[in-house]
N, C-alpha and C positions, 0 to 999 in steps of 0.2 A: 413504641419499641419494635413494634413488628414489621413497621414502615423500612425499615432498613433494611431491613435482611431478605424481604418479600418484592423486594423490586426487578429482581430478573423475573418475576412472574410473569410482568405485562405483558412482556414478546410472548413468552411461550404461549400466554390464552391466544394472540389473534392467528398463532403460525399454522400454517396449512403444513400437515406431516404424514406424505407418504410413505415414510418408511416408520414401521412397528416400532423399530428400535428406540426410536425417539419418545414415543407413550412409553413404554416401557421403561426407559431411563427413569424419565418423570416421575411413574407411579412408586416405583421401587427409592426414590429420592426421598419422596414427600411417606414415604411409608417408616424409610431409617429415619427422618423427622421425629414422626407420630412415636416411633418404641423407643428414642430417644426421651422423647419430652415424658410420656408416660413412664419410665424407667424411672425420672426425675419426679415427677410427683410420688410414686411409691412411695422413694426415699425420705421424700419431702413429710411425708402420710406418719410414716408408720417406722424410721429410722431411732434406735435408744439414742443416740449421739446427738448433740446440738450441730455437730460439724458436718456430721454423714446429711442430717436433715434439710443445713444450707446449701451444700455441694449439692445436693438435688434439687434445690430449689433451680439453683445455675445450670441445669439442665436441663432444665425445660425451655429455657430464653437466654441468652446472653446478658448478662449484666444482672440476671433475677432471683441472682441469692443474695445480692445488697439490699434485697424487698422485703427480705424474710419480718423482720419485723411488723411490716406492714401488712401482709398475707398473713399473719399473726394478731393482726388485730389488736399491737402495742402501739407505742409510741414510734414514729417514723423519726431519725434523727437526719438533719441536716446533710452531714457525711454520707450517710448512708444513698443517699438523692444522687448527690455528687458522683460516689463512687458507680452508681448504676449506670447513671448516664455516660461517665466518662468511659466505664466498660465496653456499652454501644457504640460508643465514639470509636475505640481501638477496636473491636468487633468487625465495624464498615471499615476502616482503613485496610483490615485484612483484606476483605472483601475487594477492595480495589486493588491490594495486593495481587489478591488471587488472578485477578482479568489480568490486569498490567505482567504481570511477568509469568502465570501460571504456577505460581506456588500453591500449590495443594495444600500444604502444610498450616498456612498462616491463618484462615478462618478457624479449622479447630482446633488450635494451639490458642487464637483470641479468647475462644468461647469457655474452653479447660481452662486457659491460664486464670479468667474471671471468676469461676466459680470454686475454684482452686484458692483463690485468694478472699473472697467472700466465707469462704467453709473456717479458713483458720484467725478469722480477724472478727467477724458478727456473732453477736451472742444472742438469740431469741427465742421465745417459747417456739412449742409446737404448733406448726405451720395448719391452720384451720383448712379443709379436706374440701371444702366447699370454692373454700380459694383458690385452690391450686388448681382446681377442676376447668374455673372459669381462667386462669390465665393458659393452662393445657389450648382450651377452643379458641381461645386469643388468637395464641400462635397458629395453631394450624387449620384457622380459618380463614384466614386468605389462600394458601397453596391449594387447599381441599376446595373451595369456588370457584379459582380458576382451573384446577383440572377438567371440575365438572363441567366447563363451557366451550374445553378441547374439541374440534370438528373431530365427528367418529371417522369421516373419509378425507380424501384430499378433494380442495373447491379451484385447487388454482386451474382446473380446467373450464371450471364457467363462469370466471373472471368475464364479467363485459369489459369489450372494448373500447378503448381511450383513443380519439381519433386524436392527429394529428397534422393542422392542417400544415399546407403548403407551405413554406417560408425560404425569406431568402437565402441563397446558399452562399457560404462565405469566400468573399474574395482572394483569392489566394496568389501572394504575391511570387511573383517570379524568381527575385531575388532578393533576400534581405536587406528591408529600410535600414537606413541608418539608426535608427531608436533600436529593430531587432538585431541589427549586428554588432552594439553597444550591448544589448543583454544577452548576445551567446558569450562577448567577451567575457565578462561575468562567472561564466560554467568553463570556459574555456581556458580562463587561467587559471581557475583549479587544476581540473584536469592536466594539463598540461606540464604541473608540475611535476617534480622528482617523487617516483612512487611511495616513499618513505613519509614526503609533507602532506599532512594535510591541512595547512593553511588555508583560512579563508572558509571550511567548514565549522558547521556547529554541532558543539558537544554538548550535548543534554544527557540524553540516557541511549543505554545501548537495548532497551526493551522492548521502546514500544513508539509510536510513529517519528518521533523526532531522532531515531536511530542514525548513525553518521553512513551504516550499508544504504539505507535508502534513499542518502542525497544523491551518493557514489551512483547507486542502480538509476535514481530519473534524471539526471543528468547526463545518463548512457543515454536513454531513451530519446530523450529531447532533440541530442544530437545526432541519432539516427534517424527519426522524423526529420531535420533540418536536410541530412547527405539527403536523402531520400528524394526530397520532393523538391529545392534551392539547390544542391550541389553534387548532384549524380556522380557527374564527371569531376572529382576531386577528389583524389586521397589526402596527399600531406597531413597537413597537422590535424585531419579529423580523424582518420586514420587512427594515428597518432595517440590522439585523448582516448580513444575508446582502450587502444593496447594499456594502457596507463591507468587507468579506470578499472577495468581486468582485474591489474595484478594487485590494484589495492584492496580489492574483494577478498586477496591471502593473506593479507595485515592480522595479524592476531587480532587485534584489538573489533576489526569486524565478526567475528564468529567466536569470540571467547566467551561472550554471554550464554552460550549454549553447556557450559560444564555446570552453571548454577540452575537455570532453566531446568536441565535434565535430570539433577539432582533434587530440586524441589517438586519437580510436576510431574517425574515418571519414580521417583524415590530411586532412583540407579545411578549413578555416575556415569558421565560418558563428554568427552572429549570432543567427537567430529560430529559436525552440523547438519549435515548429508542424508544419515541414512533413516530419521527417523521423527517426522512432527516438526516439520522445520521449515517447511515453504518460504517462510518470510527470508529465509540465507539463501537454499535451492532453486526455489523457484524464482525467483527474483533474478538470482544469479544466471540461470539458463535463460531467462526471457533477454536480460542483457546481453550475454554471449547470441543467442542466436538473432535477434533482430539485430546488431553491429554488423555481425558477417554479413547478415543477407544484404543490410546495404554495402559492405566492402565488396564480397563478391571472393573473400578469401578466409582463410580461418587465423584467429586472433593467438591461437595455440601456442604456447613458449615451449623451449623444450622439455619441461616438464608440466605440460597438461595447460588446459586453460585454469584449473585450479593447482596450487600446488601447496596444502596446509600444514605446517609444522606442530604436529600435534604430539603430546609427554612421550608416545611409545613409539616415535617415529612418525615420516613423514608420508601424509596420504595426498593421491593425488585424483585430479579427477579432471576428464574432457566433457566436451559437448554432449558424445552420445554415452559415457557414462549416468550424465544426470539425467537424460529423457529416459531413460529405459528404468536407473532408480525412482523417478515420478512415476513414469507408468505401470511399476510393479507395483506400487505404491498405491493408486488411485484403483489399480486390479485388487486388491483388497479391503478398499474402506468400507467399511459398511454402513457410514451416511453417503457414499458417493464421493463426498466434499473432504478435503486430507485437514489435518490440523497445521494452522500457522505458527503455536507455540503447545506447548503440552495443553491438554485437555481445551483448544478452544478451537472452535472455527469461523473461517471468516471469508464468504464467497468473494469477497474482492481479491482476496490472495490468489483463492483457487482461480480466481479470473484472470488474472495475471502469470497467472503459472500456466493456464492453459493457452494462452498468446508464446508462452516461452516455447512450450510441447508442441504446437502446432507451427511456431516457424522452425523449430530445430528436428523433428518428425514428423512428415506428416502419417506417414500407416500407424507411427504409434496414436497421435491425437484422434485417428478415426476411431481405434479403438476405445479412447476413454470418452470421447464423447458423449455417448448417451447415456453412461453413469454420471459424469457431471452430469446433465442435464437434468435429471431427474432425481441431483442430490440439490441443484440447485431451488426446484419445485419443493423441498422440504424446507427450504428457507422463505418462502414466499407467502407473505401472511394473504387474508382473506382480502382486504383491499387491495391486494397487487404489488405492495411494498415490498423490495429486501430486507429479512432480518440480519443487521447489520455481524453479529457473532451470534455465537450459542455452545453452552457448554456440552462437550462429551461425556463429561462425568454425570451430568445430573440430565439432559438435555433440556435445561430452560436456557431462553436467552435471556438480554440485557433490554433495558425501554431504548427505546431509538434516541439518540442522540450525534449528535455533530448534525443536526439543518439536515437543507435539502441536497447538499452532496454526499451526502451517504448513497442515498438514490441514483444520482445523476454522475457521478465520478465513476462506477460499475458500469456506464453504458460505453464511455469508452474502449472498455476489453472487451466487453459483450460482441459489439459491432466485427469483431474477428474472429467469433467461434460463433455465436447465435445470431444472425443479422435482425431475424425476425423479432426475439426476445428483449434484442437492445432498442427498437423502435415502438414495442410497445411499453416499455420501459422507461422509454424519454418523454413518449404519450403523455406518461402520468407525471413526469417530473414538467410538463410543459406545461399543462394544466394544474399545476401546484403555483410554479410561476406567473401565469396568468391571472390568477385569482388571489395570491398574498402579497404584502407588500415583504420587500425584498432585505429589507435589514431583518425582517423576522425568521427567513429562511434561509441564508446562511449565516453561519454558525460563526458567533466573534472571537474564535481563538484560532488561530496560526497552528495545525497539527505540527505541524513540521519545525518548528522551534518553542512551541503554548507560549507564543505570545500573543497579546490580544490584538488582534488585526484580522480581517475576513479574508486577507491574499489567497491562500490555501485553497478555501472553500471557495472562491472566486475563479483564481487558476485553474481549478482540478476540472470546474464543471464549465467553463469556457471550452477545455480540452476536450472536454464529452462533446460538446456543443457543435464543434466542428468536424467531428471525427461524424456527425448525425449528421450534418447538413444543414444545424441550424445557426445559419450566420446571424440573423436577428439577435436572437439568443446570445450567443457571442460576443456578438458587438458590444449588447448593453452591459455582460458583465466584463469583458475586458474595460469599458467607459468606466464601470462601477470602481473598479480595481483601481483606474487611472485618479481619480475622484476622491476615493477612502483610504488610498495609501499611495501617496505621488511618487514618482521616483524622481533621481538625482543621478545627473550622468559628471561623473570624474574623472577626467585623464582618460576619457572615449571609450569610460565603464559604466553601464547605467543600472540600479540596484535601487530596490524598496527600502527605503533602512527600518522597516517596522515588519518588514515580510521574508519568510523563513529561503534558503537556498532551494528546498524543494518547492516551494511555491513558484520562484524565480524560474526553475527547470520547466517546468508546466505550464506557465505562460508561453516561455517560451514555441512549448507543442502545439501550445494555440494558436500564436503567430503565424506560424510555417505547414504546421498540419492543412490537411486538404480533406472534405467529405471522403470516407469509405479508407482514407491512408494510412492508416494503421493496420487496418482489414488489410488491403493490397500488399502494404508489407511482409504480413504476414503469411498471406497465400502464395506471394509470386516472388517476393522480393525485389531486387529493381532491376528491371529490363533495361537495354541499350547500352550493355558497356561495351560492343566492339570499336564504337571510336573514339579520337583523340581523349585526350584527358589530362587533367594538370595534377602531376605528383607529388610536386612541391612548389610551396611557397616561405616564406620564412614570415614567423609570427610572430609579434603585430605588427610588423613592416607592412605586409602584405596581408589584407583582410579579403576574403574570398566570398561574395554577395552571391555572385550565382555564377553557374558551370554546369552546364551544358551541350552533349554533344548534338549535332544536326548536321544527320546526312552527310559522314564523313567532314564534316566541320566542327570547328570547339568555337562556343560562342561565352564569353568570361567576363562578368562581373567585378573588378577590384577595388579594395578602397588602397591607395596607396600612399605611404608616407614620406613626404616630400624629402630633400635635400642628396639623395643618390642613387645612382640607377636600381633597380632591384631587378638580381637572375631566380629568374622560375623554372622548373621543368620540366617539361611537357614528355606524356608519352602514350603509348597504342597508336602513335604515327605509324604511316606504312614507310617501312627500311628506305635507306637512301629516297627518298621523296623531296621535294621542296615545297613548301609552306606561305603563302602569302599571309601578312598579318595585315589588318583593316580598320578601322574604326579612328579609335584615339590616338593610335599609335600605329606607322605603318612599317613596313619590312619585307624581311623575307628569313627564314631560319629552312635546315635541313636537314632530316632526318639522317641519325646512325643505322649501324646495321642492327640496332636491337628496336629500332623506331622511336628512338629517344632523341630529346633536342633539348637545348640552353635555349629560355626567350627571356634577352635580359631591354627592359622597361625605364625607358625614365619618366618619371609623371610623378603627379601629386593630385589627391583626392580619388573622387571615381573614376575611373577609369572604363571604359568595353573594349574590347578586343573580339572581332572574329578570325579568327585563324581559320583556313582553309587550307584544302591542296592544290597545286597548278596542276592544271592539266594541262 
């Protein structure tokens, strides 16, 4: 019975906790425990009432006034077994209630409504004093051992080092293979649609990883990694996806989850997603907003804000440097360092992700939060060097580790952008987990991003780490693994996992096209070399854009094209009235307007190159 309810213990015994507040949580948790349970046996003791007697019993353990007869030393009936257990059953489900959406409410509403129902239904003598004593130490001798084994100080500073040898660094292709520009199709005719559809996404729940904002947000992502490092030199329709992508973050139906959220986990009502325990809306959303610009080189802003929320008492809006400055007043406050992702939870991947969003969208604000991250994140870092994947603010225990070895290894890709040093020693240990286990036992056989059962996910996320470290080895075998345990199937020049979630698809994708250090770079510098040529338009899927890149006042372009009619594209950052030689598969000559813009209209079919140059 105790096994249930004592399982966020495990984290808490191995975590290295510099900050006080977090023992403190703990003792003061496991203390309203003990004057709970002991309150219950009293009653249990020493109550005139049969009813008062079992209701005590129920409060000392979930499900443990249906005992009463048996802590009584009568006859145990059948029912009575059932109803305990099935108690415990609704008890844990709270319990997962509670993580999954932060409802406060639902574990002691489990535990009352039990013993609530136990009080007016069981009939049994008085509850023998010797019994209750021994179920009392039951309960809270697990939470009372693992407190006792809490580190007095923090160790994460004399963690030995996890070397990491050399390994191949991954190839990074120029311009997207035919297989990876069949899978940005894939993200790309989502996006691309009319902001209203969202076709082609999956609706699970709006709580918790399979969220439809966070196919929206890695899908942004992916596609920014793609412009970035494949298609510098081209706006059009990426451009495009990302303005598209944006305004569907406004969609009620992304941020409405937060009226129930707020209402269960802070007991208040509250409407906007923004101002308070919400990184998973925020931060997320700022990280998308500023890694798109940085690779546009322009801002995504509408004329009402980059967000614009229709919320009961009127419409709130918000830009770019609205949200950095709401995060960093935010993270100026926390007193684990680390913000919460939903009410009372936290979760250093969020905050890592959030801090990639703060660091490309400000950098004077990110220097300022950085060393309290860093040292909220040293409170999640247990004694073997592991990330505590969450952990509650209400109580400060975490959860046992679960989801595999990308819980580990999926953090080093943000890491690599605010901590370089912390993401390498980080991979260290994910590298040396891999070297040593066999590999269907380490990552995790359910698809976060749709629970379905497939390792996509956990395959994608840590490929993307993989490259982002520089370990193409690594990489390779999990993207081979991926290709292997979940094949794909290209149709109509779209190629898609049919067992593997949209978010998994996005992340492969970053794996693909990402580069050692490119997310970092992105986020430190964004993308250099826009002062020349560049193609603004293409028409989609006519015209598929592999690579685009400028050189030396030259545009050198990538196309897949689709046979039967000429296709016009539009070139521009030409210099005004200029002439153009074009070369390769198709030759010419086109001339610049006075704004440096030109028509370069194409007949061809399939791949195509093109170097466009200027005469001189």
């Amino acid at each position: 019975m105790a096994a249930a309810f004592h399982l966020p213990i495990y984290s808490a015994s191995q975590s290295c906790l510099p900050l006080q507040d977090a023992a403190k949580r703990r003792r003061r948790f496991v203390l309203a425990l003990a004057m709970v349970a002991l309150t219950g046996a009293a009653l249990a003791c020493a109550a005139p009432v049969t009813g008062l007697r079992v209701f005590g019993l129920g409060l000392i353990a979930p499900g443990a006034g249906f005992l009463a007869p048996l802590l009584a030393d009568a006859p145990m009936p059948l029912g009575a077994w059932l109803a305990s257990g099935l108690s415990l059953a609704v008890f844990g489900l709270a319990l997962i209630l509670w993580f999954g959406t932060g409802n406060v409410l639902a574990p002691p509403l489990g535990w009352l409504g039990a013993a609530l129902l136990a009080a007016v239904t069981v009939d049994a003598p008085p509850v023998d004093a010797y019994n209750s004593a021994v179920l009392v130490l039951a309960w809270l001798a697990v939470p009372a051992l693992s407190l006792a084994r809490l580190p007095a100080r923090p160790q994460s500073a004399g963690l030995p080092p996890v070397s990491c040898p050399a390994r191949p660094r991954p190839q990074v292709p120029e311009e997207l293979l035919p297989d990876t520009l069949a899978l940005q199709r894939l993200l790309l005719d989502r996006a691309l649609q009319p902001i209203a559809a969202f076709e082609g996404f999956e609706w699970r729940d709006q709580f918790q990883t399979a969220a439809v904002r966070y196919q929206v947000n890695f899908i942004s992502y992916a596609l920014s990694l793609v412009q970035a490092h494949q298609l510098p030199a081209f706006s059009g329709y990426m451009v495009e996806a990302q303005h598209r992508l944006l305004a569907k973050q406004s969609d009620p139906r992304m941020w409405r989850y937060w009226r129930l959220e707020s209402a269960w986990g802070h007991l208040r009502p509250a409407h906007d997603p923004v101002p308070r325990d919400n990184i998973m809306y925020s931060g997320f959303v700022l990280a998308q907003i500023a890694l798109a610009e940085a690779v546009a080189g322009r801002s995504l802003a509408g004329a009402d804000g980059h967000l614009d929320l229709a919320l009961p008492n009127g419409r709130t809006r918000y830009d770019k440097a609205d949200l950095a400055r709401i995060l960093a007043d935010q993270y100026d406050r926390a007193p684990w360092g680390l913000l919460a992702c939903e009410p009372g939870w936290i979760y250093p991947l969020c905050n890592l992700l959030t801090g990639v969003g703060l660091r490309t969208a400000d950098a004077d604000r990110w220097a300022a939060v950085a060393p309290r991250m860093r040292r909220g994140l040293d409170a999640f870092t247990t004694r073997d060097g592991r990330l505590v994947p969450f952990r509650s603010t209400l109580t400060g225990l975490g959860l046992p580790p679960a989801g595999g070895i990308v819980m580990q290894a999926f953090p080093c890709l943000f890491l690599s952008a605010l901590y370089p040093d912390l993401a390498q020693l980080h991979w260290g240990r994910v590298r040396a987990a891999l070297d040593s286990k066999p590999w269907p036992r380490l990552f995790w056989p359910v698809d976060v991003g749709n629970y379905g059962f497939s390792r996509a996910s956990s395959l994608a996320a840590s490929a993307a780490a993989a490259v982002e470290l520089g370990d193409g080895a690594a990489a390779a075998a999990m993207l081979a693994m991926l290709d292997a345990r979940c094949p794909a199937r290209t149709i109509d020049g779209v190629r898609h996992r049919p067992r593997a979630s949209l978010w998994a698809h996005a992340l492969e994708l970053a794996a693909r096209c990402n580069r050692p250090g490119g997310l970092a770079a992105l986020a430190g510098a964004g993308v250099t070399g826009r002062d020349g040529p560049c193609l603004a338009h293409a028409d989609y899927p006519d015209v598929l854009v592999a690579g685009a890149v400028a050189e030396v006042g030259a545009l050198r372009l990538v196309l897949h094209l689709a046979g039967g009619r000429p296709h016009t594209m539009r070139l521009a950052r030409l210099r005004p009235e200029r002439h153009y030689r074009i070369e390769g598969d198709a030759t010419g000559f086109v001339k610049a307007d006075g704004r440096g813009e030109a028509d370069l209209v194409i007949q061809g079919q399939g791949r195509t190159v093109l170097l466009i140059k200027p005469v001189i």
